[in-house]
N, C-alpha and C positions, 0 to 999 in steps of 0.2 A: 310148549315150544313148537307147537302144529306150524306157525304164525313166517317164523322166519325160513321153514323148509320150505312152505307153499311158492313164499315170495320169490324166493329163489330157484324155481320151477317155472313161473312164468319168467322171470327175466333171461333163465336161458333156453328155453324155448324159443325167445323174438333173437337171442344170439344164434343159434342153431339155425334159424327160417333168413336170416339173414345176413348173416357175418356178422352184426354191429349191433350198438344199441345198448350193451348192456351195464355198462360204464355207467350212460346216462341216466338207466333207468336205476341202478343200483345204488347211485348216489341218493338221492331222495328218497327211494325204500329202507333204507337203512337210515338214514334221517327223520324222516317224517311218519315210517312205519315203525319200524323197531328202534327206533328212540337211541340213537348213536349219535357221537359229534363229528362235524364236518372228519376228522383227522379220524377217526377207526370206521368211518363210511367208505374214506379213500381206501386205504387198507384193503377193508372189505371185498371193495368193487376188483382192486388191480388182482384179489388172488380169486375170487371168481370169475373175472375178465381170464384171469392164468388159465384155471385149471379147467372152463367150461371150453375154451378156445381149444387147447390143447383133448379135450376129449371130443369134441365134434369135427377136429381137425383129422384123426385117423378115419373117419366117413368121409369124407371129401378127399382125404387121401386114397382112400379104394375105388372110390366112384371117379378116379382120374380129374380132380377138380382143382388140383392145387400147383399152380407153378412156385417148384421150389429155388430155381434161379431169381425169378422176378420178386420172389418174399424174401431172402437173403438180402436183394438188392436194398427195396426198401425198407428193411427194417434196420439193416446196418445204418442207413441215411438216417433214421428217427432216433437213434439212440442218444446220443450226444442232448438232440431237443427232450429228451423222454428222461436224463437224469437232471440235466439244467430244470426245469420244470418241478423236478423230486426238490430239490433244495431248497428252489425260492418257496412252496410250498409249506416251509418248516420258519418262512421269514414272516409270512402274512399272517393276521388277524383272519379265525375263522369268520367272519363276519364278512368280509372282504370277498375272501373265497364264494363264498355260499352265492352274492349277490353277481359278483361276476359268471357264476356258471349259472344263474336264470337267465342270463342275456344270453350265456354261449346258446340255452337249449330253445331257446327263442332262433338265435343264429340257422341253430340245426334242423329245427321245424320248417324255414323255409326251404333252406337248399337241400332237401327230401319231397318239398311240395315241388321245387322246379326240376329235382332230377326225375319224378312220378311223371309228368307231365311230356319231359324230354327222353324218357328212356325207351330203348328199343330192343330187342327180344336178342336174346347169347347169341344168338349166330350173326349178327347185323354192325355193321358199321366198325368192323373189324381188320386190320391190313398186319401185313407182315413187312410194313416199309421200318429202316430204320430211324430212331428217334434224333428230332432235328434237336439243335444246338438251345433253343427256347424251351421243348419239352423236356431236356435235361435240368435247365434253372428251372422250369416251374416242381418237375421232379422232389428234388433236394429242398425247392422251399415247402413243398405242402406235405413232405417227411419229416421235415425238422418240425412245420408248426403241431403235425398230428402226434410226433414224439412230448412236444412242450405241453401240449396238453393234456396226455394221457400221464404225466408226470406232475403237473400241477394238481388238475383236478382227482385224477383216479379213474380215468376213463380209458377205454381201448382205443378208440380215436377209428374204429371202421368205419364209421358213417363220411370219414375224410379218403380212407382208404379203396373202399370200392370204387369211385366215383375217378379217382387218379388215377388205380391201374386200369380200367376202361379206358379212360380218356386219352389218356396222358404215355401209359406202358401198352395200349394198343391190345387189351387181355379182354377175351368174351365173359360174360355178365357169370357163366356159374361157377368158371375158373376165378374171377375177381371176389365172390364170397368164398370162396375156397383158400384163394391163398390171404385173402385178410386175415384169416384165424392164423396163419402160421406170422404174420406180419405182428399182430397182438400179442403172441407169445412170447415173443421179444419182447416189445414195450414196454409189458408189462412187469415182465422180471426188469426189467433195470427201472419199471416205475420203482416198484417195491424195494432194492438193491437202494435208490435213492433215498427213499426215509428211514433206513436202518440208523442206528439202533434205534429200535420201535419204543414210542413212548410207552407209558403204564396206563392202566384206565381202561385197555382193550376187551371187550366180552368175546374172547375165542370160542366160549361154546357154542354163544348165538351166533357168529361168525360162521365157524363150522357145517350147522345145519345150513345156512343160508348158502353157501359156496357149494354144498352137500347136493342141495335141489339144484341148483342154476347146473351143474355139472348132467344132471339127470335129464334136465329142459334140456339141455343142451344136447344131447346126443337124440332126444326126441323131434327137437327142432328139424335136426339137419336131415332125419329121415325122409322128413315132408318137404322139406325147402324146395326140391325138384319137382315138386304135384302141383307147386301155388306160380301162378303168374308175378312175376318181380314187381310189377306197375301196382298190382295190388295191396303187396306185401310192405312198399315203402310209401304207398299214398296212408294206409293204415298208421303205421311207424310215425307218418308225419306229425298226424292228429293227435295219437298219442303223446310225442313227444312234446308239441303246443302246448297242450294242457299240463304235461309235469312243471312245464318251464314256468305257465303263469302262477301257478299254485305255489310255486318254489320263489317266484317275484314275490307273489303276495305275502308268504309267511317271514322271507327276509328284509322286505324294505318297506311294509308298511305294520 
């Protein structure tokens, strides 16, 4: 049972280095490694996305990283999308599911290549104006879709979050992976809250281990996260994540 601790040590590892990520990679790990169905992948993912978010979240909570105003805000905006998402989730054919999230991580693979390319170092391109009346719709809309998704698929949905409170909530690059993890924490309890009562069929022990390591990545991740350059760390991400997607195409639709 070496197999599902390891996995679960790199994928929170890249949670830790970067707020995000491990949704996506979890899904697939736990599909195509350790041999689980679409539905106790999801599982899987939202109580590892839980519980590694939550353990690398008190490091970025000491290292001063985490706006706890700005993560309230939006994670109470994602919640409503983050249980609507749990339910239709228990509507769909896994099959469905599976082929829809190779396109999402196709989706993700770019806008990681164009944020690598466009991003610029925590202290840069930052203001303390207040948010106009357009940055509050775009706000609420790309909280509600990163709620739908990390409730659909089983994902944390930080590769949508970073990227918004930079942008969008006006927050520097090491504070916006800091407070993603407390933003996931959320999500994720009401992803999970969503599919309750849990089917039968779940391997909790494998489970376990694997949520077991991502929890250990994780608190390893975010020691280093401040030593690596961001531009590095999401052009890598990007690559990676390209390739989980097409392998995840190829094994659902052809």
């Amino acid at each position: 049972m070496i197999l599902p601790l390891l996995t679960g040590l790199g994928i929170g590892i890249v949670v830790g280095l970067l707020g995000a990520g491990g949704g996506i990679l979890s899904i697939p790990a736990l599909m195509y490694l350790l041999d689980q169905s679409a539905y106790a992948a999801a599982i899987g993912s939202l109580l590892g996305v839980l519980l590694t978010s939550a353990g690398s979240l008190t490091i970025h909570v000491r290292a001063g990283n985490v706006n706890v105003k700005k993560g309230l805000i939006f994670g109470g905006l994602s919640v409503v999308g983050s249980f609507i998402g749990a339910r239709v989730s228990l509507l769909i054919d896994d099959t469905i599911i599976i082929r829809s999230f190779a396109i999402f991580l196709l989706l993700v693979a770019v806008l990681f290549a164009i944020n690598t390319f466009r991003s610029k170092d925590a202290a840069t391109g930052v203001s303390n104006k207040p948010m106009t009346t357009g940055e509050k719709v775009t706000l609420v809309a790309v909280a509600t879709v990163t709620g739908f998704a990390t409730g659909l698929f089983g994902v944390g949905g930080g590769f949508m979050v970073v990227p918004a409170l930079v942008l969008v909530m006006n927050t520097r690059m090491r504070e916006a992976v800091g407070t993603s993890l407390l933003i996931m924490v959320i999500s994720s309890i009401v992803g999970i809250l969503g599919r309750l009562p849990f089917h039968s069929g779940i391997d909790w022990g494998l489970i376990g281990l694997f949520v077991g390591g991502s929890i250990v990545g994780g608190l390893i991740g975010s020691e280093y996260s401040k030593k690596l350059p961001p531009r590095v760390l999401t052009g890598t991400f990007s690559v990676l994540v390209a390739a989980v997607g097409v392998y995840t195409m190829s094994q659902s639709w052809f």
